[in-house]
N, CA, C and O atoms as a CHARMM CRD file, in Angstrom:
* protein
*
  260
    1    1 UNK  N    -11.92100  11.61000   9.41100 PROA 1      0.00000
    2    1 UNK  CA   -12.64600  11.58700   8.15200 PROA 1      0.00000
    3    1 UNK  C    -13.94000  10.83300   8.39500 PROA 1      0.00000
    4    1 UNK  O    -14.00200   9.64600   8.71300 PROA 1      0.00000
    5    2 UNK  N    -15.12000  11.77500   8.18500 PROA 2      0.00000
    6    2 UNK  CA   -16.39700  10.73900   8.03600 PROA 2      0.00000
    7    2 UNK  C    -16.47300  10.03000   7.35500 PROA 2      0.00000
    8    2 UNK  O    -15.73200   9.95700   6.37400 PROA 2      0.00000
    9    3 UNK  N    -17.95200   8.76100   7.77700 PROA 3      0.00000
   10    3 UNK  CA   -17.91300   7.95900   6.89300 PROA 3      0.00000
   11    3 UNK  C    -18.29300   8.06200   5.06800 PROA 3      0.00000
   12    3 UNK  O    -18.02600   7.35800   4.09400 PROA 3      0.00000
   13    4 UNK  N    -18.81400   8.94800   5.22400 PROA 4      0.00000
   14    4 UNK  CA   -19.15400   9.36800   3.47000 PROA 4      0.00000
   15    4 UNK  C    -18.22700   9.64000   2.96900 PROA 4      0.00000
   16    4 UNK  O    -18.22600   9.17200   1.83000 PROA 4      0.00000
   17    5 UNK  N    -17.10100  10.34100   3.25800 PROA 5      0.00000
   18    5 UNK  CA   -15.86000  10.73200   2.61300 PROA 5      0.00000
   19    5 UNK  C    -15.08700   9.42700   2.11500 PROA 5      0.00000
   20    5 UNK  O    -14.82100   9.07900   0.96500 PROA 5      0.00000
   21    6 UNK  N    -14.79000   8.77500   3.41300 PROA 6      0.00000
   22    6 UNK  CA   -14.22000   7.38200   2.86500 PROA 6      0.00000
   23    6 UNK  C    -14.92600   6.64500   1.72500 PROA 6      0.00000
   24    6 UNK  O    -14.21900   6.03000   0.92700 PROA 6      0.00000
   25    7 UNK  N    -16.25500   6.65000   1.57300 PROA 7      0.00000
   26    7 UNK  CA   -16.94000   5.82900   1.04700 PROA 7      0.00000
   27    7 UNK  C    -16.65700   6.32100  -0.63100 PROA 7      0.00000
   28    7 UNK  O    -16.53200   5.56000  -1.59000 PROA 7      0.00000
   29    8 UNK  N    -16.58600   8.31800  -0.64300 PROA 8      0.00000
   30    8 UNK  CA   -16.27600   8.71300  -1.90600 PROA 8      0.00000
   31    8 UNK  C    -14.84500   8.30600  -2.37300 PROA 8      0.00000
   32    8 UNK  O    -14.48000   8.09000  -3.52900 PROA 8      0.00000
   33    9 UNK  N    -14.11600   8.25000  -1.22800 PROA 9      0.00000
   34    9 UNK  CA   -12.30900   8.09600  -1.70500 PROA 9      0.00000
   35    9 UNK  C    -12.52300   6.25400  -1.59800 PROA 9      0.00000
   36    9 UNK  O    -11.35700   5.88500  -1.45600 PROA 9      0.00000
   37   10 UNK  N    -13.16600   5.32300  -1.59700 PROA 10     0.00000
   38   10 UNK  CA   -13.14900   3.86600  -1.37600 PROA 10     0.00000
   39   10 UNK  C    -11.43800   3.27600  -2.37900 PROA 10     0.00000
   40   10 UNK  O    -10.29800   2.92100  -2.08000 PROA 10     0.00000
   41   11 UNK  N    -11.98500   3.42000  -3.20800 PROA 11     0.00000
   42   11 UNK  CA   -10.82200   3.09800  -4.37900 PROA 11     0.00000
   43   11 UNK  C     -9.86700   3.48900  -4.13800 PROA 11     0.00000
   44   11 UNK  O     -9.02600   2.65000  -4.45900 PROA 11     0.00000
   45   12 UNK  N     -9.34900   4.48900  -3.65200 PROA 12     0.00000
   46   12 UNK  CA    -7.89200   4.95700  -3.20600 PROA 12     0.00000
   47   12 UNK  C     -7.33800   4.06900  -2.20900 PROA 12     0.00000
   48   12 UNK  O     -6.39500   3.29100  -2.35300 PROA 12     0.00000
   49   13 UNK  N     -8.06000   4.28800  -1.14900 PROA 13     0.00000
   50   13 UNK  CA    -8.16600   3.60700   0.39500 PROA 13     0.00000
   51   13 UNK  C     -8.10000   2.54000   0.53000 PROA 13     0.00000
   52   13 UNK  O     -7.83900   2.00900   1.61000 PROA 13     0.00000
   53   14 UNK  N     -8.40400   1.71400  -0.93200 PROA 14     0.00000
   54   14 UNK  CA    -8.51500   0.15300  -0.67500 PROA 14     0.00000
   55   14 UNK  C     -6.97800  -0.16200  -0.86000 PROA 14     0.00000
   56   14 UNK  O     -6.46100  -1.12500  -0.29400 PROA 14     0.00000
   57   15 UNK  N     -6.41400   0.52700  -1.51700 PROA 15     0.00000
   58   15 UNK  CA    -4.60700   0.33800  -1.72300 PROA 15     0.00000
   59   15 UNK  C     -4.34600   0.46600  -0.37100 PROA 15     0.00000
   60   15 UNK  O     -4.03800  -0.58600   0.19100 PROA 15     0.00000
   61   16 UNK  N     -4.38900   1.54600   0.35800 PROA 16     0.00000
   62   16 UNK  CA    -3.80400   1.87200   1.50800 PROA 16     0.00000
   63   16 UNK  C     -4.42900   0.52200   1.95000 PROA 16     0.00000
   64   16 UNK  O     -3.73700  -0.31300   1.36800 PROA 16     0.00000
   65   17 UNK  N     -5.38500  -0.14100   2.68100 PROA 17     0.00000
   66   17 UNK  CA    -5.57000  -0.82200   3.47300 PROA 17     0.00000
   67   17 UNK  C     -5.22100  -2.08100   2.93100 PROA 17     0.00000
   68   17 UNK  O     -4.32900  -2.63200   3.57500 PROA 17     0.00000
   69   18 UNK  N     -5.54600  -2.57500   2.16800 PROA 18     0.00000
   70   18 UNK  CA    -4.08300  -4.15100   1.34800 PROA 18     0.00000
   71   18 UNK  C     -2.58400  -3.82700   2.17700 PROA 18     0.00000
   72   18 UNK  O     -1.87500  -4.69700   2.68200 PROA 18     0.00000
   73   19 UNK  N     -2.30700  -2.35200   2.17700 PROA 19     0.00000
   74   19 UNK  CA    -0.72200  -2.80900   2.53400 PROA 19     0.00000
   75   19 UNK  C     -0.55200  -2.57000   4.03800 PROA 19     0.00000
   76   19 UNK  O      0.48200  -2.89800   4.62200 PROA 19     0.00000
   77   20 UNK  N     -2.15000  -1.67900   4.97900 PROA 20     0.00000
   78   20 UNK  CA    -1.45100  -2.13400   5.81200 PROA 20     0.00000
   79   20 UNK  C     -2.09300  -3.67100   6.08300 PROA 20     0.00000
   80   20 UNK  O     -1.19500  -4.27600   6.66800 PROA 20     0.00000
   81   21 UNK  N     -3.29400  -4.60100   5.91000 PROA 21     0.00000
   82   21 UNK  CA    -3.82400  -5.51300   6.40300 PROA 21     0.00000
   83   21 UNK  C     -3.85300  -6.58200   5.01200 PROA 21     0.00000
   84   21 UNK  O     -4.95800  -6.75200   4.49700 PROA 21     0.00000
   85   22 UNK  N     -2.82800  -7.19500   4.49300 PROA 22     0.00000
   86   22 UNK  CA    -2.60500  -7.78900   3.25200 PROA 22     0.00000
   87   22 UNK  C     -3.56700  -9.00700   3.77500 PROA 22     0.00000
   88   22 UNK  O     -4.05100  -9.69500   2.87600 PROA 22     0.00000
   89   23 UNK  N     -3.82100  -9.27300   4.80200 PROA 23     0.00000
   90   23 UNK  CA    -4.43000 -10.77600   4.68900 PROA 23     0.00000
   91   23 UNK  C     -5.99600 -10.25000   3.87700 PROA 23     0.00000
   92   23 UNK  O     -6.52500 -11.00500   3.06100 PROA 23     0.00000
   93   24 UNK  N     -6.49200  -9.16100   4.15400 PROA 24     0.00000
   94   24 UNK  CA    -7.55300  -9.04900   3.33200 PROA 24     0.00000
   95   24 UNK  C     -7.64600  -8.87300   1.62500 PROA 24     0.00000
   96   24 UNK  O     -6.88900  -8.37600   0.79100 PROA 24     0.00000
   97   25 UNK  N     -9.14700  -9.63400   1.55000 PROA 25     0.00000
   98   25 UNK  CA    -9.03400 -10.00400   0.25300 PROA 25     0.00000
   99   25 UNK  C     -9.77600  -9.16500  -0.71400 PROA 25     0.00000
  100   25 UNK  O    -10.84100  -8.72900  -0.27600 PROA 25     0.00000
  101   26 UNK  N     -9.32500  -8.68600  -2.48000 PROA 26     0.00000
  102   26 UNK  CA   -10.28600  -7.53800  -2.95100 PROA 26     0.00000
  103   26 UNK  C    -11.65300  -7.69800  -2.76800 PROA 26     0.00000
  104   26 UNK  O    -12.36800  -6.69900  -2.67900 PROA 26     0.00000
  105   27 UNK  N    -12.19000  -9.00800  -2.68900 PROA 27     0.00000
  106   27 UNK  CA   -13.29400  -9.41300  -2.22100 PROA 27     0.00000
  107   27 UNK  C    -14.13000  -8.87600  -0.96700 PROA 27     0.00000
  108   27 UNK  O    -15.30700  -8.54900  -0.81200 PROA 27     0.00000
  109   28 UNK  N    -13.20500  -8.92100  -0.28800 PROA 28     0.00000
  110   28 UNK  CA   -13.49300  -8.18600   1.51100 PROA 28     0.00000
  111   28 UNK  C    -13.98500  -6.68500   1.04800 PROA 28     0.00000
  112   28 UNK  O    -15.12900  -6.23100   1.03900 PROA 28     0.00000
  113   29 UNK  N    -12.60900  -5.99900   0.62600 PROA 29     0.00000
  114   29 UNK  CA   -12.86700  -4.51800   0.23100 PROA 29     0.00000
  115   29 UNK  C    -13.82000  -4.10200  -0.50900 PROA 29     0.00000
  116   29 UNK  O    -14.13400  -2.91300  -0.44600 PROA 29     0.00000
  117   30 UNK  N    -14.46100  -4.94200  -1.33200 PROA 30     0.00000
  118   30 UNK  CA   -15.07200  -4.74000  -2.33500 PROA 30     0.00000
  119   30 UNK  C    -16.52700  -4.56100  -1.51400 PROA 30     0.00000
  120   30 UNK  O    -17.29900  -3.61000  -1.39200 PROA 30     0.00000
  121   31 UNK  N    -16.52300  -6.00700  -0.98500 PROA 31     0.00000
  122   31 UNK  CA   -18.13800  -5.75100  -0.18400 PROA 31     0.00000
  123   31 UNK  C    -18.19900  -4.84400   1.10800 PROA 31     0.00000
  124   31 UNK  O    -19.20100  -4.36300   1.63600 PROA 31     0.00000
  125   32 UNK  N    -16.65600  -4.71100   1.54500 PROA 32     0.00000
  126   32 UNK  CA   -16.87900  -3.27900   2.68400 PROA 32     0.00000
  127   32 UNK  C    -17.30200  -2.22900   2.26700 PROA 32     0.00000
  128   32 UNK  O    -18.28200  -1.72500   2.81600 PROA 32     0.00000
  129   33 UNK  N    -16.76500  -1.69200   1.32900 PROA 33     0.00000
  130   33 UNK  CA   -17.39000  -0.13800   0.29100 PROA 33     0.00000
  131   33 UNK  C    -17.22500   0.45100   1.53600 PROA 33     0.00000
  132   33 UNK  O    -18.41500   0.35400   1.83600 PROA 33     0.00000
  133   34 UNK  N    -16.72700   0.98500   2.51700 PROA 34     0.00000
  134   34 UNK  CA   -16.90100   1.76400   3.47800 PROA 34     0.00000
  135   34 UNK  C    -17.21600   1.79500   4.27700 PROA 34     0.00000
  136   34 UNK  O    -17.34300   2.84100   4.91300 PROA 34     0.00000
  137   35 UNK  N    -17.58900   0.38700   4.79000 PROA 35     0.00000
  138   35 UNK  CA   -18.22500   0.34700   6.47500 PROA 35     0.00000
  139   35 UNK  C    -17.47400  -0.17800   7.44200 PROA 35     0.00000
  140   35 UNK  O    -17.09200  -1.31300   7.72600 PROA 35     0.00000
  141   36 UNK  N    -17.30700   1.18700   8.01100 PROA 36     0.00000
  142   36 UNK  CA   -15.96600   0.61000   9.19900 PROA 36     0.00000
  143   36 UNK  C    -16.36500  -0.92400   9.57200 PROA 36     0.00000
  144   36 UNK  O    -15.44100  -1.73300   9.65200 PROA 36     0.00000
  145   37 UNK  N    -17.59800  -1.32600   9.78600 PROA 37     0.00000
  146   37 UNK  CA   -17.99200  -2.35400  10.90600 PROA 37     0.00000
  147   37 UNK  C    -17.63800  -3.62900  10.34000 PROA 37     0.00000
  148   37 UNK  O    -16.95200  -4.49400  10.88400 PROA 37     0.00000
  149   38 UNK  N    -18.23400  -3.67500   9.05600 PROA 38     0.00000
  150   38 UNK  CA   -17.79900  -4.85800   8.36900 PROA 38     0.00000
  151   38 UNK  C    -16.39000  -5.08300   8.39200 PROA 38     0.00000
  152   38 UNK  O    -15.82800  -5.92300   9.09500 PROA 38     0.00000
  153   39 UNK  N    -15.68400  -4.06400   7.35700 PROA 39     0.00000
  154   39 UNK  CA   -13.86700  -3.91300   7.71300 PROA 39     0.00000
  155   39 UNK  C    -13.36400  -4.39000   9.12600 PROA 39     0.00000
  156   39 UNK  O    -12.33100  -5.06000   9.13200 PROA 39     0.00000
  157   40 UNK  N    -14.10400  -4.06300  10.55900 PROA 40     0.00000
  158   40 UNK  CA   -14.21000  -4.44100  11.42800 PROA 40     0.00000
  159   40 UNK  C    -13.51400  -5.79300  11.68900 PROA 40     0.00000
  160   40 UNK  O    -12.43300  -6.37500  11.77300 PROA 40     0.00000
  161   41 UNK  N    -15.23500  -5.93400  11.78100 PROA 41     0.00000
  162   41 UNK  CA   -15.36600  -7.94800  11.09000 PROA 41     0.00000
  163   41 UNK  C    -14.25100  -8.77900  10.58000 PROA 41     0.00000
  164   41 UNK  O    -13.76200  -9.76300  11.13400 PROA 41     0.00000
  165   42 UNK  N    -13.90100  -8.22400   9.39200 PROA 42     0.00000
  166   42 UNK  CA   -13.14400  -8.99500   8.20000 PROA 42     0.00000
  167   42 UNK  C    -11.68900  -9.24000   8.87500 PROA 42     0.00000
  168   42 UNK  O    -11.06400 -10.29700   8.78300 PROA 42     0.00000
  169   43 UNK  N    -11.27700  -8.13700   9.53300 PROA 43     0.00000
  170   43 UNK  CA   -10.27200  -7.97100  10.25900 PROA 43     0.00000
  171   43 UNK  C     -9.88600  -8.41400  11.54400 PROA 43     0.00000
  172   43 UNK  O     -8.70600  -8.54200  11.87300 PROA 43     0.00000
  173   44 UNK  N    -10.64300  -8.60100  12.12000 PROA 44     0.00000
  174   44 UNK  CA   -11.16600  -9.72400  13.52400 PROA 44     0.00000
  175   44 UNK  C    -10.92400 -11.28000  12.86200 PROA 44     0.00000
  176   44 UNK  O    -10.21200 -12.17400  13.31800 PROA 44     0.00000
  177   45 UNK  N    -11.64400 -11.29000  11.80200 PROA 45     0.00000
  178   45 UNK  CA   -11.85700 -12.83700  11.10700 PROA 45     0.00000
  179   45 UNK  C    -10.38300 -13.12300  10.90700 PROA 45     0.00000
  180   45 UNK  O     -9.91800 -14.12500  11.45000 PROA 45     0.00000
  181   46 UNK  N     -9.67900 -12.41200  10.24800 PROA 46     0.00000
  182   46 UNK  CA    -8.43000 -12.45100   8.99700 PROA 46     0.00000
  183   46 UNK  C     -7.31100 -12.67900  10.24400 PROA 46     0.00000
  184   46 UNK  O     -6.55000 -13.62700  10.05400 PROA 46     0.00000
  185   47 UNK  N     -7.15900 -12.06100  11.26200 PROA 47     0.00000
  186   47 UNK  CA    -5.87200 -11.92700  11.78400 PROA 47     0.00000
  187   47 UNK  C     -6.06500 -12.17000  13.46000 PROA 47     0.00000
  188   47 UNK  O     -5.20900 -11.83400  14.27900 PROA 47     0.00000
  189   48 UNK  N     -7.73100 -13.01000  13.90800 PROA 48     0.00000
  190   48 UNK  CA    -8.00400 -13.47300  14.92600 PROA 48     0.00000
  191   48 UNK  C     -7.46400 -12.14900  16.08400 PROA 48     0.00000
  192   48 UNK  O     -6.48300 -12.27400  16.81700 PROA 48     0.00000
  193   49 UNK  N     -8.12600 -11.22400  16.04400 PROA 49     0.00000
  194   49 UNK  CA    -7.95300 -10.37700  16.91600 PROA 49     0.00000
  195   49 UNK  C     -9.34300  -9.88400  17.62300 PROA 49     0.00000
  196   49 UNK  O    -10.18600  -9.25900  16.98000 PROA 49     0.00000
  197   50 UNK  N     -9.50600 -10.21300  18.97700 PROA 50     0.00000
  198   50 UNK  CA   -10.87900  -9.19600  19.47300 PROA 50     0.00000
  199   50 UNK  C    -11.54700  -8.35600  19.15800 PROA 50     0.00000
  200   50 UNK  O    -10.94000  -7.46100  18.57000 PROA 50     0.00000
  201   51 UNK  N    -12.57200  -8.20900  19.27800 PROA 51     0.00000
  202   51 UNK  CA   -13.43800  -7.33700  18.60700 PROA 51     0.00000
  203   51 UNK  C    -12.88700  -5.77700  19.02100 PROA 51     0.00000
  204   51 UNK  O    -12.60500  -5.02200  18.09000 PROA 51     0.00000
  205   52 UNK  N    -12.83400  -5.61100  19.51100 PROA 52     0.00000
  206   52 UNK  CA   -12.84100  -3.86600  20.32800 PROA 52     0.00000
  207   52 UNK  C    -11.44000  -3.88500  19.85500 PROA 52     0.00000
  208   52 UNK  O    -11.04100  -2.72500  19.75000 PROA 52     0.00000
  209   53 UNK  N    -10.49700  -4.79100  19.51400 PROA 53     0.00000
  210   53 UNK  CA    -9.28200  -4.27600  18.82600 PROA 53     0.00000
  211   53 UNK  C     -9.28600  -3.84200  18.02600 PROA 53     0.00000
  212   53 UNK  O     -8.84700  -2.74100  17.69700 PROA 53     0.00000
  213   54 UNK  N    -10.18700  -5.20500  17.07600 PROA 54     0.00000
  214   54 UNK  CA   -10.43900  -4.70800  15.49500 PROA 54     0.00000
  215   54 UNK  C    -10.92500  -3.34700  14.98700 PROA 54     0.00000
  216   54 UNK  O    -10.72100  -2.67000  13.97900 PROA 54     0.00000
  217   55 UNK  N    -11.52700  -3.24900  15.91000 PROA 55     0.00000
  218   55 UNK  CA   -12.30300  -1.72400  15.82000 PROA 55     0.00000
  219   55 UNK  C    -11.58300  -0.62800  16.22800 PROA 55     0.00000
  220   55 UNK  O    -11.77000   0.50000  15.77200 PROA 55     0.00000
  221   56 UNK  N    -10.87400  -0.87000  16.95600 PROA 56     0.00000
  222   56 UNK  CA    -9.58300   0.37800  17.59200 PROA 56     0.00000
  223   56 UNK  C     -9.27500   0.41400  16.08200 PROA 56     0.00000
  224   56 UNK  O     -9.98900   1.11100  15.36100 PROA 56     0.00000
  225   57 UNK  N     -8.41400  -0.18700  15.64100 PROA 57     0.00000
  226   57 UNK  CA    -7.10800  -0.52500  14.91800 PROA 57     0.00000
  227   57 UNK  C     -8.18300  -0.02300  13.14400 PROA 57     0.00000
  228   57 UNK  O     -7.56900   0.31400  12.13100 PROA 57     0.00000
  229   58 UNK  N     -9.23500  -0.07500  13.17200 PROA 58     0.00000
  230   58 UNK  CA   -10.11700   0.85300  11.84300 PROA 58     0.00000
  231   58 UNK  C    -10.39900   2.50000  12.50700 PROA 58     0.00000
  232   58 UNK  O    -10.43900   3.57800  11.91300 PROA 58     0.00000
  233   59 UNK  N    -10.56600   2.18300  13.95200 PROA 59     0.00000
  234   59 UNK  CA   -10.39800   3.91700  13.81300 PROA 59     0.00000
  235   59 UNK  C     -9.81100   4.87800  13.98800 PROA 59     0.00000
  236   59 UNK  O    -10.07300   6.07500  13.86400 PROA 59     0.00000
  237   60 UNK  N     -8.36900   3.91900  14.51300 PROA 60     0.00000
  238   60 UNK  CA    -6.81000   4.38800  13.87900 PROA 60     0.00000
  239   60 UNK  C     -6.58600   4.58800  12.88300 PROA 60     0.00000
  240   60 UNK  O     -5.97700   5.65400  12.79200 PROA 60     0.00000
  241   61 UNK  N     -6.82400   3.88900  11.52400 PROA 61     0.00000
  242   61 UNK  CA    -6.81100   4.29500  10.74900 PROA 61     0.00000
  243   61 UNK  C     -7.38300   5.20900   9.71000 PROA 61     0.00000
  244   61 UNK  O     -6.78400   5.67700   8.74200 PROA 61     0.00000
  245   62 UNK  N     -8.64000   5.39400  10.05600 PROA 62     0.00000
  246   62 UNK  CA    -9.56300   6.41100   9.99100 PROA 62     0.00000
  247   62 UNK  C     -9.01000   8.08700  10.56800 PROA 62     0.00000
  248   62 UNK  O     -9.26100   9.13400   9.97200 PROA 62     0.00000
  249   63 UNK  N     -8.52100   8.01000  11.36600 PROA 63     0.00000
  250   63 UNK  CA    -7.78300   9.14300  12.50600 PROA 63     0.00000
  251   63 UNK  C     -6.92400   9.66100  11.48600 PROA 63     0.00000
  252   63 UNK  O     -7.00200  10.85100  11.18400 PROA 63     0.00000
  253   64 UNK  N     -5.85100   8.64400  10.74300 PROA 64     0.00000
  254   64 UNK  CA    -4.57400   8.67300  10.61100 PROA 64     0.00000
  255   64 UNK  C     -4.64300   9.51700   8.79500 PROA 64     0.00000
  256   64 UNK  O     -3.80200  10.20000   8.21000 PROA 64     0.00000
  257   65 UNK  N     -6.31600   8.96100   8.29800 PROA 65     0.00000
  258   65 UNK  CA    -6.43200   9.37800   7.31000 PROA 65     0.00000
  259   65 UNK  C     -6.31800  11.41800   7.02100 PROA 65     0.00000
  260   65 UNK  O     -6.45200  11.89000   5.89200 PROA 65     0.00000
């Protein structure tokens, strides 16, 4: 799924991603609106994981969408 699509479905997607990455906050989601990179970020920050993980593990889920 491109990134514009996600960005139109945001609101749906933000459920899905609370349950799989609960440490993030509506706050996080709110200012991601759709950018893998930030989500990235937030997710690196939240659960101390490497960068190139964090980023695997958003475009796994992106894939999976």
């Amino acid at each position: 799924m491109n990134e514009d699509r996600i960005k139109g479905k945001w609101k749906q997607l933000a459920g899905t991603l609370k349950e799989k990455w609960g440490k993030l906050t509506d706050d996080d989601l709110k200012v991601a609106e759709g950018n893998s990179e930030y989500l990235a970020g937030k997710i690196q920050e939240r659960y101390g994981l490497a960068k190139d993980e964090a980023e695997r593990a958003v475009r796994d889920f992106e894939r999976g969408l």
